[in-house]
KOLFINU-641895 format. One line per field, with one value per residue (C-alpha): residue number from 1; residue in one letter; chain; x, y, z. Coordinates in pm, 1 decimal. Example, Ala and Ser with C-alpha at 12.3 -4.5 7.8 and 13.67 -1.06 7.14 Angstrom:
// residues 2
k: [1,2]
r: [A,S]
c: [A,A]
x: [1230.0,1367.0]
y: [-450.0,-106.0]
z: [780.0,714.0]
This chain:
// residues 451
k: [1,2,3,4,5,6,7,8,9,10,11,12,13,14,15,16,17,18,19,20,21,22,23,24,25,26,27,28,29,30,31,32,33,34,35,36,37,38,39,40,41,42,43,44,45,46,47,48,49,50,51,52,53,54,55,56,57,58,59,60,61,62,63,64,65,66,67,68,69,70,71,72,73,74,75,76,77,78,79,80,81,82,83,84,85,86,87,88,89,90,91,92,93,94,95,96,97,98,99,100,101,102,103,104,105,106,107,108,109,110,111,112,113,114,115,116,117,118,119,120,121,122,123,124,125,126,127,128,129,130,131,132,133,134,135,136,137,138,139,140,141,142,143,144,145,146,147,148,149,150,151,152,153,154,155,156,157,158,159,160,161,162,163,164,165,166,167,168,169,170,171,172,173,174,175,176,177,178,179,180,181,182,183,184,185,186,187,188,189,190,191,192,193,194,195,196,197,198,199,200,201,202,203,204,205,206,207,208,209,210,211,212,213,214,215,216,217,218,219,220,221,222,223,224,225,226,227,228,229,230,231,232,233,234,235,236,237,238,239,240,241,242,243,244,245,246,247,248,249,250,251,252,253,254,255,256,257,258,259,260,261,262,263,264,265,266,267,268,269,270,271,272,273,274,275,276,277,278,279,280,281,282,283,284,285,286,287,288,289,290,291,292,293,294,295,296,297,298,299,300,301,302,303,304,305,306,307,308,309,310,311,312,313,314,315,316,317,318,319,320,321,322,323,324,325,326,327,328,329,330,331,332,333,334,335,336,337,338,339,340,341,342,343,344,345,346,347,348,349,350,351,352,353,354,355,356,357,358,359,360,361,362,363,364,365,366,367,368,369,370,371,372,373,374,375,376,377,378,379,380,381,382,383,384,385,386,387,388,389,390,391,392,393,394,395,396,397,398,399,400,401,402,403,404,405,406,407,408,409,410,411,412,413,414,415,416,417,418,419,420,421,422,423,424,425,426,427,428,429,430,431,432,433,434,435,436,437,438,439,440,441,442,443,444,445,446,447,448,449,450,451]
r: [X,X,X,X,X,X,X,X,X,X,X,X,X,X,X,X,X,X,X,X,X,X,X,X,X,X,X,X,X,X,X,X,X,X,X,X,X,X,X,X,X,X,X,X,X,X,X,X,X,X,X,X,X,X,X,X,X,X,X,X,X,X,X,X,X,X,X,X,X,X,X,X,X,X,X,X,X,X,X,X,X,X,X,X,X,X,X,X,X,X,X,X,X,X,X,X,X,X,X,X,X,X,X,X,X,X,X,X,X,X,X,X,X,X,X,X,X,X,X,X,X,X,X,X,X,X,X,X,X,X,X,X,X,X,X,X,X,X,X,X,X,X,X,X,X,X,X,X,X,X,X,X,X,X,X,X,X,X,X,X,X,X,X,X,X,X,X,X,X,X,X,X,X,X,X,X,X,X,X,X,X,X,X,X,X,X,X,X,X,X,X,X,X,X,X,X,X,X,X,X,X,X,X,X,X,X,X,X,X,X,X,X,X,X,X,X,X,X,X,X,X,X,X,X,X,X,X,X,X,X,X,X,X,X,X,X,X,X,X,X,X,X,X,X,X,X,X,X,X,X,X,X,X,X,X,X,X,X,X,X,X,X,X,X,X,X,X,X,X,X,X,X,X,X,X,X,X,X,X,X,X,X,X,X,X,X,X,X,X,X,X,X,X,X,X,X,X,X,X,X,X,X,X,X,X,X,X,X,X,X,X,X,X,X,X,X,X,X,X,X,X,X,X,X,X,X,X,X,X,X,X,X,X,X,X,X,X,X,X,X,X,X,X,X,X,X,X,X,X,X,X,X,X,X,X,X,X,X,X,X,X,X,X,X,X,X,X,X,X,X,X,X,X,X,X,X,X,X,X,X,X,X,X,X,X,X,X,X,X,X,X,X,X,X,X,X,X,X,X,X,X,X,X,X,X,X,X,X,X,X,X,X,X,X,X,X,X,X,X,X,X,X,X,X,X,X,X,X,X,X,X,X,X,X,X,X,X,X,X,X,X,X,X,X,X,X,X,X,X,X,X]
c: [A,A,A,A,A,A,A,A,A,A,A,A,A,A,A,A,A,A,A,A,A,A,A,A,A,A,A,A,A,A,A,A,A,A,A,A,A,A,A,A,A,A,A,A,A,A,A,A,A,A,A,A,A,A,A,A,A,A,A,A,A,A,A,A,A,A,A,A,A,A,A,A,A,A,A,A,A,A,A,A,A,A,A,A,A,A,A,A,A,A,A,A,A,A,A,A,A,A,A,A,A,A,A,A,A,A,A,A,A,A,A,A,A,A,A,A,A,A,A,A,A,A,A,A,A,A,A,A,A,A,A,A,A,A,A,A,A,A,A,A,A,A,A,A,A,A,A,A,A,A,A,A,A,A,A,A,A,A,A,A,A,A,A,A,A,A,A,A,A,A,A,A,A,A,A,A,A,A,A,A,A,A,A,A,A,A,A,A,A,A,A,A,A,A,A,A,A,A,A,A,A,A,A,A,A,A,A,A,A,A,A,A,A,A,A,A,A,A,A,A,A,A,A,A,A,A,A,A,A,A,A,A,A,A,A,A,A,A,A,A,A,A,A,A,A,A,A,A,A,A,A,A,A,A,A,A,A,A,A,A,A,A,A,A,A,A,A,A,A,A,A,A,A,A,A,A,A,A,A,A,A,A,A,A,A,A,A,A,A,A,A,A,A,A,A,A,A,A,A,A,A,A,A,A,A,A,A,A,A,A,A,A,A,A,A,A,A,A,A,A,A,A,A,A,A,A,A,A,A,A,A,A,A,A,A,A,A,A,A,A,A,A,A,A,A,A,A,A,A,A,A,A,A,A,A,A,A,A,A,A,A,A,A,A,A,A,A,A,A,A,A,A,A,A,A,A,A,A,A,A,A,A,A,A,A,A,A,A,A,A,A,A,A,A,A,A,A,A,A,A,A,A,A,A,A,A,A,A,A,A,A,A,A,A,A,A,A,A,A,A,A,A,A,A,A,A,A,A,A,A,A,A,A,A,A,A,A,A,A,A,A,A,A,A,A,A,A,A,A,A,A]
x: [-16640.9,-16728.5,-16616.7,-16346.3,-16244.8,-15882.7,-15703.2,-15370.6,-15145.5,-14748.4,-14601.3,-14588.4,-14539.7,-14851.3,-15117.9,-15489.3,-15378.3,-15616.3,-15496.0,-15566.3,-15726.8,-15656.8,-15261.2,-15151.6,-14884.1,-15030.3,-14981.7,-14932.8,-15216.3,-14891.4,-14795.6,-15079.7,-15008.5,-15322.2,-15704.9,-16017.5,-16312.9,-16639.3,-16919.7,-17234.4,-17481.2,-17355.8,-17451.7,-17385.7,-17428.8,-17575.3,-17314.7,-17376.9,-17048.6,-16712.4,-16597.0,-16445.1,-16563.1,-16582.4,-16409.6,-16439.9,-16045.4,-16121.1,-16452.2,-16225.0,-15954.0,-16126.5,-16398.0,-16155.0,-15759.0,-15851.5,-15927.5,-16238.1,-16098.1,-15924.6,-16213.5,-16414.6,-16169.5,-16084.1,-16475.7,-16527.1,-16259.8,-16397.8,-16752.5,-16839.2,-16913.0,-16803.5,-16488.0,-16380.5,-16410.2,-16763.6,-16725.8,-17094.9,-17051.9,-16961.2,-16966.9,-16994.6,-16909.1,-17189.8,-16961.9,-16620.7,-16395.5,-16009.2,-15982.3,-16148.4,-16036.3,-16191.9,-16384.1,-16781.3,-17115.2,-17467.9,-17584.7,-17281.4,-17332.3,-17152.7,-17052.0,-17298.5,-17627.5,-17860.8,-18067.6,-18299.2,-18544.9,-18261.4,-18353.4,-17991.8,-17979.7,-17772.2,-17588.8,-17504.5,-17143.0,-17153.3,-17340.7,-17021.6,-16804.9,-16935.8,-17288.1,-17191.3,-16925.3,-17228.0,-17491.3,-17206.5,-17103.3,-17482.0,-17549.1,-17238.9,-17380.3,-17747.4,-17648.2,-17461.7,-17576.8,-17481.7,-17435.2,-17355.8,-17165.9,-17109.9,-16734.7,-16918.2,-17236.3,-17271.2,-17073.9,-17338.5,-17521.4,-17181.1,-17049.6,-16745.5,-16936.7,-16697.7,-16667.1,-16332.5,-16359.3,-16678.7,-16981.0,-17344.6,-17599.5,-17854.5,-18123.8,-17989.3,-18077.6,-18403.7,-18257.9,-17952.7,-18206.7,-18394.9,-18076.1,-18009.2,-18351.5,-18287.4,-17989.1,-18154.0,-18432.1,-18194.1,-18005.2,-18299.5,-18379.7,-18101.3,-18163.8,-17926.0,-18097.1,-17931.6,-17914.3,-17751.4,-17641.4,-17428.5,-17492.9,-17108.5,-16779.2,-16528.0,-16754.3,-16437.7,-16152.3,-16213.7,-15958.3,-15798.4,-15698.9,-15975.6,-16390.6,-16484.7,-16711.1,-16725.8,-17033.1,-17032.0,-17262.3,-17558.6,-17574.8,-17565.5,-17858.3,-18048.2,-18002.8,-18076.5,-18367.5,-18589.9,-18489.5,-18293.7,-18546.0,-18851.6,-18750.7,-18701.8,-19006.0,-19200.8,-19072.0,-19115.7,-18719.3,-18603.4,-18280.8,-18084.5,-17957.7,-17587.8,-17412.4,-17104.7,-16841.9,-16509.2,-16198.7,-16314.3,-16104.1,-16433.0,-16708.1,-16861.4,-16926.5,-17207.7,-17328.7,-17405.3,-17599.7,-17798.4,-17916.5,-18092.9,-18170.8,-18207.9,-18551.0,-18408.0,-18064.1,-18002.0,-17683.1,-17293.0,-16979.1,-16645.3,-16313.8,-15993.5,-15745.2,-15744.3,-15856.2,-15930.8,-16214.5,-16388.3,-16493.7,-16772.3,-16861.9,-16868.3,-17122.1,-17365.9,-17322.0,-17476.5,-17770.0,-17788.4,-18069.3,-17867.3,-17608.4,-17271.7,-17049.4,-16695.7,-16717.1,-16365.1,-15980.8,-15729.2,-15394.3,-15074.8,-14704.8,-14772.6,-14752.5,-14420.8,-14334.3,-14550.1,-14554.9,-14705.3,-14936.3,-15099.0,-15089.2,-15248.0,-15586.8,-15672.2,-15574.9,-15783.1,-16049.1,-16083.7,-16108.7,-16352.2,-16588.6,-16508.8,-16649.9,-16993.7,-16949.6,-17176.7,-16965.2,-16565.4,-16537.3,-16174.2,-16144.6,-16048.8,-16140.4,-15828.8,-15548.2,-15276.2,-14887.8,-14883.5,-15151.2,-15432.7,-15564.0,-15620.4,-15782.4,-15616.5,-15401.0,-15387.0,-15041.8,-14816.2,-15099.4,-15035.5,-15291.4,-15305.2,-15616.4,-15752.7,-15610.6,-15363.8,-15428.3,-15126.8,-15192.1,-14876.3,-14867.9,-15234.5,-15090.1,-15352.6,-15213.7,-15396.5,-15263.3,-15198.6,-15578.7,-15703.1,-15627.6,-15684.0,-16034.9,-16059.2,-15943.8,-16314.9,-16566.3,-16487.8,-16636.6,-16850.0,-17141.6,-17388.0,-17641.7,-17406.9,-17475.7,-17105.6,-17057.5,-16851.3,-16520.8,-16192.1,-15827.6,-15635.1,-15334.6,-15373.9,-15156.0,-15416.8,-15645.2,-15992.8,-16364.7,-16600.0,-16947.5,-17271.4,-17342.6,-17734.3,-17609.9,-17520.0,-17152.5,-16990.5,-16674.5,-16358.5,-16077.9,-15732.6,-15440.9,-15091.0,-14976.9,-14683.2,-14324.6,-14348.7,-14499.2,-14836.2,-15010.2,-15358.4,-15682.0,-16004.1,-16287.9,-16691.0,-16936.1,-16632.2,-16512.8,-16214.4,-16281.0,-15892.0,-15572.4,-15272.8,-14931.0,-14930.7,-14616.1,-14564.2,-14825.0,-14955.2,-15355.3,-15582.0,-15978.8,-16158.1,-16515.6,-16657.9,-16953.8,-17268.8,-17397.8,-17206.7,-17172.4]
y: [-432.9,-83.1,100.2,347.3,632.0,805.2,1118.8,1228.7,1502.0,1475.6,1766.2,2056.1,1764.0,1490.1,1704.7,1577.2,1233.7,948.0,637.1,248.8,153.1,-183.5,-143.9,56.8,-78.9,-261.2,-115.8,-292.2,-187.7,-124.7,148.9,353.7,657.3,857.7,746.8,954.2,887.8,973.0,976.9,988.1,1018.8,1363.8,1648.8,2015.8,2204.2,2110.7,2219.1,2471.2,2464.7,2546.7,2823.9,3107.3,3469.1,3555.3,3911.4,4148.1,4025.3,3621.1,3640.4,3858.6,3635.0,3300.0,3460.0,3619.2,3582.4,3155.4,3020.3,2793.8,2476.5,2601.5,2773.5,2439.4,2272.8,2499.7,2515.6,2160.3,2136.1,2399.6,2285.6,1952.0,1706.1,1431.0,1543.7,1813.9,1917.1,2017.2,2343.2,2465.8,2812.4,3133.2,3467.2,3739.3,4116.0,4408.9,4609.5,4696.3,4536.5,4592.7,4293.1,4438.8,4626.7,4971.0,5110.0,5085.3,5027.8,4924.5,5344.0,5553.2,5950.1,6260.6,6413.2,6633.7,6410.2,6159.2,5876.2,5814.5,5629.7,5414.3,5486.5,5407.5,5101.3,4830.9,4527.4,4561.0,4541.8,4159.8,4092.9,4064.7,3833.6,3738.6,3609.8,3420.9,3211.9,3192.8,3057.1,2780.1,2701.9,2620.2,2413.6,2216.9,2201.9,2306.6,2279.2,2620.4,2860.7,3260.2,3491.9,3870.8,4142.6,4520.8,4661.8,5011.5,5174.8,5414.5,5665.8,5912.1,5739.4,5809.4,6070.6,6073.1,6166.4,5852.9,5463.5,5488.2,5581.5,5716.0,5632.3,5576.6,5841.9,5813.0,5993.7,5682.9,5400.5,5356.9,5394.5,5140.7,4889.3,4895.6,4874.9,4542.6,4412.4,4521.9,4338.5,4036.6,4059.9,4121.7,3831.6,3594.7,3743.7,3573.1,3272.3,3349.8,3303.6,3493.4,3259.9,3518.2,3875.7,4063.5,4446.8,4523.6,4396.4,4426.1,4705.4,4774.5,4902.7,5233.2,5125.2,5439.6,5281.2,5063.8,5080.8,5003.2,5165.8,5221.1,5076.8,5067.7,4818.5,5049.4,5200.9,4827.3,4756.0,4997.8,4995.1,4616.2,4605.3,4947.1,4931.7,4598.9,4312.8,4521.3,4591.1,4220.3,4109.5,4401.2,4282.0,3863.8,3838.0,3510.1,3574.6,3571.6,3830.0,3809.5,4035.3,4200.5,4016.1,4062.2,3933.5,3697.6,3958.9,4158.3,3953.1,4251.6,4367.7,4096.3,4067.6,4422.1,4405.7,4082.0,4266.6,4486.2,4328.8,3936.8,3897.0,4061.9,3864.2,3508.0,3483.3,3600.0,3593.3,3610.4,3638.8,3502.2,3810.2,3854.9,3667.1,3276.1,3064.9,2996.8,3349.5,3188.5,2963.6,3246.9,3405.5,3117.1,3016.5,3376.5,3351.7,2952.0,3026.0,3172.2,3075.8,3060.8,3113.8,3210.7,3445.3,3501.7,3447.4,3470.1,3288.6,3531.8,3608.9,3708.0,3312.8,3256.9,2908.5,2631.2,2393.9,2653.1,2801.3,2450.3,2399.7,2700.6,2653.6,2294.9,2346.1,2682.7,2515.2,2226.4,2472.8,2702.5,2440.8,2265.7,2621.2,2540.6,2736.5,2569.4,2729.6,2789.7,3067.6,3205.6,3496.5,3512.9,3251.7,3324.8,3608.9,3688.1,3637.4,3965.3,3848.8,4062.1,4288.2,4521.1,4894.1,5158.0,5323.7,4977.2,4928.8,4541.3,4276.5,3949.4,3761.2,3403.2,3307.0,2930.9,2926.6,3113.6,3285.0,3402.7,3734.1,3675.3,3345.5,3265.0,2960.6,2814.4,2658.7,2515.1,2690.1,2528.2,2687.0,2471.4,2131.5,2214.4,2353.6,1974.0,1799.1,1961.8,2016.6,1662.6,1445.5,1689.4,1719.6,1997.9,1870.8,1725.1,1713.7,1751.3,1482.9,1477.2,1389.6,1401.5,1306.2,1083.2,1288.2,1663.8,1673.5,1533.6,1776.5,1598.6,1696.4,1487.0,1481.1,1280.5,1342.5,1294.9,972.1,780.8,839.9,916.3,1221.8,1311.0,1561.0,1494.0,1709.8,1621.0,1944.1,1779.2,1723.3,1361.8,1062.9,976.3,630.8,670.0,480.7,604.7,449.2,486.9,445.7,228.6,36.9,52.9,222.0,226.7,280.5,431.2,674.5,1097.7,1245.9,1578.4,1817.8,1602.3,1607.0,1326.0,1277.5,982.2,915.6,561.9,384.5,468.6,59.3,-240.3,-575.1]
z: [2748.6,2711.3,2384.5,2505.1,2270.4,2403.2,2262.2,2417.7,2376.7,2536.6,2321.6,2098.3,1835.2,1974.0,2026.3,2026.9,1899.2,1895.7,2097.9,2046.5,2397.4,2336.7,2227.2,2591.2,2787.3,3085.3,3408.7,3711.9,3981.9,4237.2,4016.8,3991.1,4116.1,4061.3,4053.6,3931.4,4088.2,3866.2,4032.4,3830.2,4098.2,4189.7,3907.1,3872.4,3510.5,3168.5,2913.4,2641.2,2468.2,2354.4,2115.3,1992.5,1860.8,1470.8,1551.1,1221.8,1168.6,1277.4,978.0,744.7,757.3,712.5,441.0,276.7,262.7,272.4,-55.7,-104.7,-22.4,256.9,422.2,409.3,543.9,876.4,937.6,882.3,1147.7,1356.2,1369.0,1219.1,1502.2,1311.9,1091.9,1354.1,1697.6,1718.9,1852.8,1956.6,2131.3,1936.6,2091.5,1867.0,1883.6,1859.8,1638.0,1626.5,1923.7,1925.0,1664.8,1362.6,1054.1,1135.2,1430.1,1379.5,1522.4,1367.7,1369.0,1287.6,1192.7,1172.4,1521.8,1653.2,1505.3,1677.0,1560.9,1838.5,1585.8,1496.7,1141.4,1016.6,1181.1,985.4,1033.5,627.2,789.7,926.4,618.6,407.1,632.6,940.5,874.7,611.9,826.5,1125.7,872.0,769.7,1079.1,1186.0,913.8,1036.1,1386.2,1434.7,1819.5,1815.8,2041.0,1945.7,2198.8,2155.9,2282.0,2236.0,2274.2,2253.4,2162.5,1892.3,1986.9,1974.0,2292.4,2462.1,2670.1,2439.2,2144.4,2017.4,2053.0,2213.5,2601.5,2732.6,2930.2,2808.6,2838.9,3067.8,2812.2,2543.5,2786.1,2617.7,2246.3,2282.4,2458.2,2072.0,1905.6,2108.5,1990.2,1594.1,1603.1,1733.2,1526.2,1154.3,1289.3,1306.1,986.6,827.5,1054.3,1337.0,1676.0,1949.6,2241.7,2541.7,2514.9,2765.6,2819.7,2794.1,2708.5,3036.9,3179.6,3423.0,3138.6,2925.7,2669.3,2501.9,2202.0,2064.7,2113.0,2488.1,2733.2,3097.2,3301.6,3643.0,3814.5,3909.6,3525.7,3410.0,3694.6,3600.3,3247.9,3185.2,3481.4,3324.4,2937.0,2838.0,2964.6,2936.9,2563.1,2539.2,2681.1,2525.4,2142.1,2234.2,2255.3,2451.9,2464.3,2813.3,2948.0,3141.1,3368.6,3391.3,3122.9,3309.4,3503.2,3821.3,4047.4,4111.4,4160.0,4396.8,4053.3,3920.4,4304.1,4303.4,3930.1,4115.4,4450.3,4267.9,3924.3,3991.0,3803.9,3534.4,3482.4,3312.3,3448.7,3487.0,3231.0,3305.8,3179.3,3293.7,3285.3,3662.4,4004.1,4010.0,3872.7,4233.2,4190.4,3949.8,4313.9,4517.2,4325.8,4250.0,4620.3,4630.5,4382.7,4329.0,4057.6,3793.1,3531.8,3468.3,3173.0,3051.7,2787.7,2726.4,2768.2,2477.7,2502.7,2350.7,2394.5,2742.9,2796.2,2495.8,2560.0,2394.5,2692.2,2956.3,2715.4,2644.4,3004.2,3093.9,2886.5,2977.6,3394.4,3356.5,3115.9,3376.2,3651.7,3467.4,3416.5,3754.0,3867.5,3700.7,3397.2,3108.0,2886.1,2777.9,2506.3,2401.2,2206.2,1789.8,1628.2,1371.9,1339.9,1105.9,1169.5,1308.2,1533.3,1345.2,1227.7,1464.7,1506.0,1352.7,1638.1,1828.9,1873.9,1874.3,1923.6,2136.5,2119.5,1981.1,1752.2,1720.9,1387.5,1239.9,846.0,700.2,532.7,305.5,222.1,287.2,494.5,725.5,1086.0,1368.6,1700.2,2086.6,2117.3,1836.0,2024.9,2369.5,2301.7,2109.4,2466.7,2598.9,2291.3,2119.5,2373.6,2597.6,2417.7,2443.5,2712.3,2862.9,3268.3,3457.6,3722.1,4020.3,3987.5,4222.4,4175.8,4470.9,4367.3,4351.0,4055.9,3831.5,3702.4,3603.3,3469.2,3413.6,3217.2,3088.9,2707.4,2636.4,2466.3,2754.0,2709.4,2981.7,2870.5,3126.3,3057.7,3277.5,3280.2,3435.6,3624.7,3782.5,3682.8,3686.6,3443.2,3640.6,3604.0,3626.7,3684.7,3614.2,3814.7,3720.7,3998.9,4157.2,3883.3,3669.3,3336.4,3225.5,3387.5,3146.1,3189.2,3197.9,3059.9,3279.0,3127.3,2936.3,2891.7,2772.5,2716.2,2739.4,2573.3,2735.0,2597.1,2845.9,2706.5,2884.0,2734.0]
């Protein structure tokens, strides 16, 4: 027999629960109403990971409103491969984004100066909160890969003279290419690699109230093809370098950046906040050579009731990945009960973080987010090689994957209405066959040795 592990979640009060194989009901073969096929021979990506950023708010809530105990114990959750979920992805801002405390960059100075030696340079800021966390969370996973990602440049570089609104200026192309390599290089310094960058959070929006920064495709061409990857290659930096970093509703956007800039350009992130995940497909179809990732999507009020906000991250996880992403990155990592902190000026925030710090009580709570990015990161691996997998019943969302052990991982999600019995089949032969409440979601890890 193969050694089965099974975790299930029916319900705001079941969620990520681990299940005795060997104590399911049995099922009668004439009442299975669904079976996965995995097919093993068929492969698409090798997995990177699943995470969350460590905002300015997420690392200033977890380094410093938890206590001791309580901060070992939510990153031993977050990150431990053993004792938590193993999360293995973490995507970190360049600066201030609209979840931090105040707005700032590495090289702020009075209006009217310029640094073009970067001789102010300092990431003295992340050295209080955020560093710390990354350096622990590594040593609970050395499989982590960082990736980073500026809201804004200094607001110098900018057209707005400020972080908030504005466009970069064509004579600072040159000095915010170095200011990407000094951050990577005082982040290896305290033994942070940078794995990927992207040249620009949501490139699209020029947010009025928080840092952001308009980019349109042939600045970010011509920007990352003559400054970013020549800087790169000129200082012996091996970090990737990924287009765009928006909503899949504009994927002329990244297609454009590619035409002209392929060479220069790991791959493409995306966000979830408009258009469908097949726009991640259409543009690999496009430029097969190059990767994919999701970079962000934050679950919030927007989404109120428990049920459909569960059900929204694992059919949209499954579907992201489905879509050959090799990654699946929400946003905070942790807010407060008023889901912050946020820029000054900001306004009501509605985003949900994967845990939730209570500012007032200093009461620590795992949210929705928590457990569905455990359905994915617990049993795929990073390594892991997806295999083909499809449903005989459309209602039953599946993914499947190959961890570098052997183990073979799959992630199912019941979007009907109805209780589903389901049997999974490997290379043709039953693995397991057990019931899906409506919206319910379950992961499987199965022994690659047989008896």
């Amino acid at each position: 027999m193969r050694e089965i592990i099974m975790y299930q979640s029916n319900g705001e009060d079941e969620l990520f629960v681990e299940q005795s194989v060997a104590q399911l009901p049995q099922i009668s073969a004439d009442t299975v109403t669904a079976t996965v096929e995995i097919d093993a021979s068929h492969t698409y990506q090798e997995m990177d990971g699943f995470g969350a950023s460590f905002t300015d708010s997420a690392a200033y809530l977890i380094h410093q409103v938890l206590d001791e105990e309580q901060r070992t114990e939510v990153m031993s959750k977050l990150f431990d491969p053993q004792d938590g979920i193993g999360l293995s992805f973490l995507r970190n801002p360049m600066g201030a984004s609209d979840y931090a405390r105040t707005v700032y960059s590495y090289n702020d100075l009075p209006e009217n100066e310029t640094d073009p030696g970067l001789s102010g340079f300092s990431i003295a800021h992340d050295e209080a909160d955020i560093i710390p966390l990354l350096q622990q969370a590594l040593k609970l996973n050395p499989e982590i890969k960082l990736m980073a990602s500026p809201w804004s440049a200094p607001g110098w570089m900018k057209t707005s003279g400020s972080m908030i609104t504005g466009q970069l200026k064509p004579e600072h192309y040159q000095v915010y290419a170095d200011y990407f390599v000094r951050y990577i290089q005082d982040f290896a310094a305290h033994g942070l690699p940078t794995y990927a960058v992207t040249a620009q959070n949501e490139p699209l929006y020029e947010p009025q109230h928080y840092p952001g920064m308009l980019m349109l495709p042939e600045e970010q061409l011509e920007f990352i093809r003559d400054y970013l990857k020549p800087s790169f290659r000129k200082n012996g930096i091996e970090a990737k370098i990924l287009c765009y970093d928006h909503n899949w509703d504009r994927p002329d956007y990244p297609l454009t950046v590619l035409e002209e800039a392929e060479a220069e350009v790991d791959g493409v992130a995306w966000h979830w906040y408009g258009g469908a995940p097949a726009a991640q497909s259409e543009v690999l179809a496009a430029y097969p050579g190059k990767e994919v990732h999701f970079t962000e999507g934050s679950g919030g009020e927007w989404i109120p009731p428990f049920e459909q906000a569960f059900s929204n991250v694992m059919r949209t996880g499954i579907e992201i990945l489905r879509n050959h992403s090799k990654s699946f990155v929400l946003w905070n990592m942790a807010l407060d009960e008023q889901n912050g902190p946020t820029v000054p000026g900001f306004g009501k925030s509605t985003c949900r973080g994967v845990v939730t710090v209570n500012q007032q009580t200093r009461e620590l709570t795992y949210t929705l987010d928590y457990y569905a990015l455990a359905h994915f990161s617990k049993v795929i691996r990073p390594k892991a090689l997806r295999l083909a997998s499809a449903a005989s019943n459309e209602q039953v969302r599946s993914v499947a994957f190959r961890n570098s052990d052997g183990s073979v991982a799959a992630v199912l999600f019941n979007d009907g209405d109805t209780q589903e019995n389901v049997t999974v089949k490997l290379q043709g032969e039953e693995v397991l066959t057990f019931s899906m409440a409506p919206k319910s979601a379950v992961s499987l890890k199965v022994d690659g040795s047989r008896e």
